[in-house]
C-alpha positions in Angstrom: -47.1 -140.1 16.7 -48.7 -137.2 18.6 -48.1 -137.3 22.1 -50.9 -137.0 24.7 -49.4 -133.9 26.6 -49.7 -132.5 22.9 -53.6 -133.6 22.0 -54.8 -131.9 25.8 -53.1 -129.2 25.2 -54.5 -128.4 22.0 -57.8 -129.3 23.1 -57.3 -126.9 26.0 -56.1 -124.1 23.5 -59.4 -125.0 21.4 -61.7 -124.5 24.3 -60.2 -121.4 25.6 -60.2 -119.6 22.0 -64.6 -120.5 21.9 -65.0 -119.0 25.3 -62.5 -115.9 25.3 -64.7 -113.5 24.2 -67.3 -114.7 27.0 -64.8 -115.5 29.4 -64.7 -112.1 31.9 -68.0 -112.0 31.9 -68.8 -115.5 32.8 -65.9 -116.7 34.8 -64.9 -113.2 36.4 -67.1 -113.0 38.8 -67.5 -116.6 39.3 -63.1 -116.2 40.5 -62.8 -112.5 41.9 -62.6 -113.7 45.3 -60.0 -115.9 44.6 -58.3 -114.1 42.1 -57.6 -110.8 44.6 -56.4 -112.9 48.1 -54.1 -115.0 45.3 -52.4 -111.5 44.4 -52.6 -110.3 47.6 -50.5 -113.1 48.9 -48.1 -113.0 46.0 -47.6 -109.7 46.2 -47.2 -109.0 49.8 -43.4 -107.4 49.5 -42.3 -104.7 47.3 -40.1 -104.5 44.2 -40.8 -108.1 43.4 -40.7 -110.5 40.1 -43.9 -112.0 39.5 -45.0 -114.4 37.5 -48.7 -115.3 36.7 -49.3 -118.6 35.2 -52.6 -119.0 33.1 -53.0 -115.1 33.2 -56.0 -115.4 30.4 -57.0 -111.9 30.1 -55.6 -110.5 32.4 -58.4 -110.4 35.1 -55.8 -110.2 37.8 -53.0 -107.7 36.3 -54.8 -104.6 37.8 -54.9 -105.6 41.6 -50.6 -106.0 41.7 -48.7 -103.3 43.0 -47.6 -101.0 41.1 -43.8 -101.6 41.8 -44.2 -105.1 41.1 -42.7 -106.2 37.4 -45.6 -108.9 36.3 -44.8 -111.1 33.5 -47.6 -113.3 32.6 -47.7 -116.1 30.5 -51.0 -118.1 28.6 -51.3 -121.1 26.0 -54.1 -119.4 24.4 -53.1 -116.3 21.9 -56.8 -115.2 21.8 -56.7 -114.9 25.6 -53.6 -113.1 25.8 -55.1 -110.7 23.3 -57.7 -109.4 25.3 -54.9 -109.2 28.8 -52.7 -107.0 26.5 -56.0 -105.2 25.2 -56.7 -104.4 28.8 -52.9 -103.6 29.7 -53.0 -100.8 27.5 -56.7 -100.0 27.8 -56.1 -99.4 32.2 -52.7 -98.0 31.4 -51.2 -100.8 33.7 -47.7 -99.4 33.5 -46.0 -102.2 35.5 -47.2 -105.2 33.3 -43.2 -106.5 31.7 -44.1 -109.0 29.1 -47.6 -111.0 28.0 -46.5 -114.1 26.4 -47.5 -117.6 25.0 -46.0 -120.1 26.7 -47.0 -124.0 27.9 -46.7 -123.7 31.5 -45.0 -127.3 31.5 -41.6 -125.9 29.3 -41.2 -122.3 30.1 -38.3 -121.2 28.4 -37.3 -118.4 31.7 -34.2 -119.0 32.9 -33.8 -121.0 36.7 -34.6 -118.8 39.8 -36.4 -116.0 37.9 -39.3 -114.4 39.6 -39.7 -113.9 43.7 -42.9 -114.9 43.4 -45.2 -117.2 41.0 -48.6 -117.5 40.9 -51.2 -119.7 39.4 -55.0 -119.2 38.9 -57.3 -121.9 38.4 -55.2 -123.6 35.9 -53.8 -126.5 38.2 -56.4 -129.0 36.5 -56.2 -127.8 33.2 -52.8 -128.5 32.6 -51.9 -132.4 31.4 -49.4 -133.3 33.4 -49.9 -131.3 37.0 -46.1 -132.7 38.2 -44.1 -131.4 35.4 -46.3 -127.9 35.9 -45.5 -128.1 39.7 -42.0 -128.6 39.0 -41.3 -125.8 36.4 -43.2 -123.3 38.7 -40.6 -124.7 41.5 -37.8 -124.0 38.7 -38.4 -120.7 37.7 -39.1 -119.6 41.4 -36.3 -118.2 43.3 -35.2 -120.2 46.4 -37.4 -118.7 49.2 -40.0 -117.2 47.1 -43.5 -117.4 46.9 -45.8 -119.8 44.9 -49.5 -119.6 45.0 -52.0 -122.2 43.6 -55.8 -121.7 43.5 -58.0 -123.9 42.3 -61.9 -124.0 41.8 -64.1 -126.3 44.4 -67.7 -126.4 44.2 -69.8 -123.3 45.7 -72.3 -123.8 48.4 -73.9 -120.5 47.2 -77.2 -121.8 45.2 -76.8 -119.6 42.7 -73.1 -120.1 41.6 -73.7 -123.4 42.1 -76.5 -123.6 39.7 -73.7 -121.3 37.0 -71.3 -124.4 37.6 -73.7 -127.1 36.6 -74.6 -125.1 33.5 -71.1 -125.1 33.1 -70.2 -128.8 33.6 -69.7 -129.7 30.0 -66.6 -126.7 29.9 -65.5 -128.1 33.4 -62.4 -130.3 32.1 -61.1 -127.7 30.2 -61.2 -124.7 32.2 -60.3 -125.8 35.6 -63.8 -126.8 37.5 -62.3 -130.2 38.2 -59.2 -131.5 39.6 -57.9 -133.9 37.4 -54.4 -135.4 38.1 -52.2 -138.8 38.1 -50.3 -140.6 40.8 -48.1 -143.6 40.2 -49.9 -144.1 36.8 -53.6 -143.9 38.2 -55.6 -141.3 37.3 -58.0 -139.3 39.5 -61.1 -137.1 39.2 -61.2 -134.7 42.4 -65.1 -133.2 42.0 -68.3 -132.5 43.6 -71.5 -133.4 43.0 -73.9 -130.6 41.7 -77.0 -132.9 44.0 -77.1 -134.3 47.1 -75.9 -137.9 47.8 -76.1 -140.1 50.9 -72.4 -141.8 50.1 -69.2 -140.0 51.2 -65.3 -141.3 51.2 -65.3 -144.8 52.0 -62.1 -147.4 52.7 -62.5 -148.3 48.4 -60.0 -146.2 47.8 -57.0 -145.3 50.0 -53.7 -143.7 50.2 -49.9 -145.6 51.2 -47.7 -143.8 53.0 -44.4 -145.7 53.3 -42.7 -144.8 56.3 -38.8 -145.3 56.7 -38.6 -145.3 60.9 -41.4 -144.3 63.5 -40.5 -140.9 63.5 -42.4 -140.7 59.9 -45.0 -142.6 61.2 -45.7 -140.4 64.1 -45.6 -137.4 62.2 -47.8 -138.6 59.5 -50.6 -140.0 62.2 -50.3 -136.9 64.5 -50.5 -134.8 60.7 -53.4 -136.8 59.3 -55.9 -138.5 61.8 -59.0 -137.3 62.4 -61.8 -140.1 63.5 -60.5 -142.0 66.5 -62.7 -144.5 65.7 -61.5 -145.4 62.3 -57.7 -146.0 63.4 -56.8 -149.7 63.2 -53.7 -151.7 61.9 -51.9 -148.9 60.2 -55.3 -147.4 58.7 -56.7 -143.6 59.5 -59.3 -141.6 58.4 -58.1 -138.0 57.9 -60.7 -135.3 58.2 -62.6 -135.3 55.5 -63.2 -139.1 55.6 -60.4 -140.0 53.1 -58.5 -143.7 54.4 -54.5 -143.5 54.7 -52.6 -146.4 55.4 -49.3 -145.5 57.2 -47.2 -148.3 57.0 -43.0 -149.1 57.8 -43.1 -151.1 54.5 -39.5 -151.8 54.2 -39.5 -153.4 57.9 -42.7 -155.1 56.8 -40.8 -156.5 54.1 -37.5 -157.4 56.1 -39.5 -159.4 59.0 -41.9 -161.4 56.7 -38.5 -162.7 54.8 -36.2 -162.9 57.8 -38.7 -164.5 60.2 -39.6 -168.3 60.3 -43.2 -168.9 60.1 -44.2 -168.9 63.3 -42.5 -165.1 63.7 -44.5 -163.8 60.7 -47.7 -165.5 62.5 -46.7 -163.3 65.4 -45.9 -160.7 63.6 -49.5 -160.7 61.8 -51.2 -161.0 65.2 -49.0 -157.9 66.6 -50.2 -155.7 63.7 -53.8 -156.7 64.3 -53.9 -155.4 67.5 -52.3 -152.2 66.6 -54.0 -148.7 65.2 -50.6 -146.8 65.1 -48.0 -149.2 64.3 -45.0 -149.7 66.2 -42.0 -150.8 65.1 -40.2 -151.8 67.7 -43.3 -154.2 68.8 -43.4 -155.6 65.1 -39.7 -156.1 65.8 -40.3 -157.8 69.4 -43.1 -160.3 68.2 -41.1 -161.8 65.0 -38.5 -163.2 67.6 
């Protein structure tokens, strides 16, 4: 049976091979902003081992130092084609290897680059966590990784390319698609105006082990004043986070009688940032 990391992958090789002869002149301009601070940041000391992940065709190679050693790695041969066409076309002498590779197994050995970027590829790949975590491997302890990502642009223009675009968007990184715990979500914006926004459908757990987590996580995330009751925030973009002690949740609703969980219940309810040691006082 063929897995599903294995079907979006080769659907993601598919798309890239019909737009790789279109690609720079489409999506280059549409990234450049992006695609030099990226490298800038990446490349900030000298002498270093850099890695770009989704290098395509090589858009970025020129702007890296030239004592940097770049490897850069691609699951699309026709896109690595045109990077290596370029390589030798600008004489980029400082360009070590161009290879296919899925960014999820890279075959580089542990600790292997000071610094490893990744451009607009975050949500193409089909499993973002295993991605994260082999970019973490390969990455020396201390070193740099970079991750940028497309969001829609308030420019009317480019925002009128990237609805044009919206049937590619899937495949080429317009939209952040990813899973958590089994659930999969759609980060996007809308290419017209709406009247809706975030609302408390959909929120986020944070289970806290003490009230040091909790404090750091409130002071870290909320945002409307207003909106903070019984665990819940709002951070500031309107998302809902619920920052709850769920293991002492757990241990007074099965240790207290019921009269102690009532009390615990009404404690809660009168709380925004939840306390502990108050949760701990009503249940005896």
């Amino acid at each position: 049976m063929v897995s599903k990391h294995a079907v979006e992958l080769q659907d993601t090789i598919r798309t890239y091979r019909r737009v790789s002869g279109s690609y720079d002149v489409v999506f280059g301009p549409i990234f450049h902003p992006g695609r030099k601070d990226a490298v800038r940041i990446a490349n900030a000391q000298p002498g270093q081992r850099i890695l770009e992940v989704g290098v395509g065709t090589g858009l970025s190679l020129p702007y890296f130092r030239p004592d940097a050693e770049v490897t850069g790695i691609d699951v699309s041969a026709e896109m690595l084609a045109k990077a290596r066409r370029r390589v030798a076309r600008r004489n980029i002498k400082n360009v070590k290897a161009l290879l296919e590779m899925d960014a999820e197994k890279m075959s580089f050995p542990d600790n292997s680059f000071d610094a490893v970027l990744a451009l607009y590829v975050a949500s193409v790949v089909p499993s973002p966590a295993r991605f994260a975590a082999e970019m973490r491997r390969v990455c020396r302890p201390g070193g740099t990784i970079v991750l940028v990502n497309h969001f829609a642009s308030e420019n009317g223009i480019m925002r009128a390319v990237e609805k044009a675009l919206a049937p590619l968007a899937r495949h080429i990184g317009f939209h952040a698609d990813f899973e958590l715990e089994g659930q999969h979500f759609s980060a996007m914006d809308s290419n017209i105006d709406h009247p809706f926004d975030f609302n408390e459908a959909t929120s986020f757990i944070v289970s806290c082990r003490d009230q040091a987590e909790i404090d750091h996580y409130w002071e870290l995330l909320s945002a409307v004043p207003e909106a903070e009751q019984c665990g819940w925030l709002k951070d500031r973009f309107g998302v809902s986070w619920q920052i709850v002690p769920t293991e002492t949740m757990r241990e007074l609703m099965e240790s207290a009688d019921s009269d102690g969980r009532a009390r615990v219940m009404t404690a809660l309810l009168e709380m925004k940032k939840l306390d502990i040691q108050g949760l701990r006082n009503a249940a005896r």
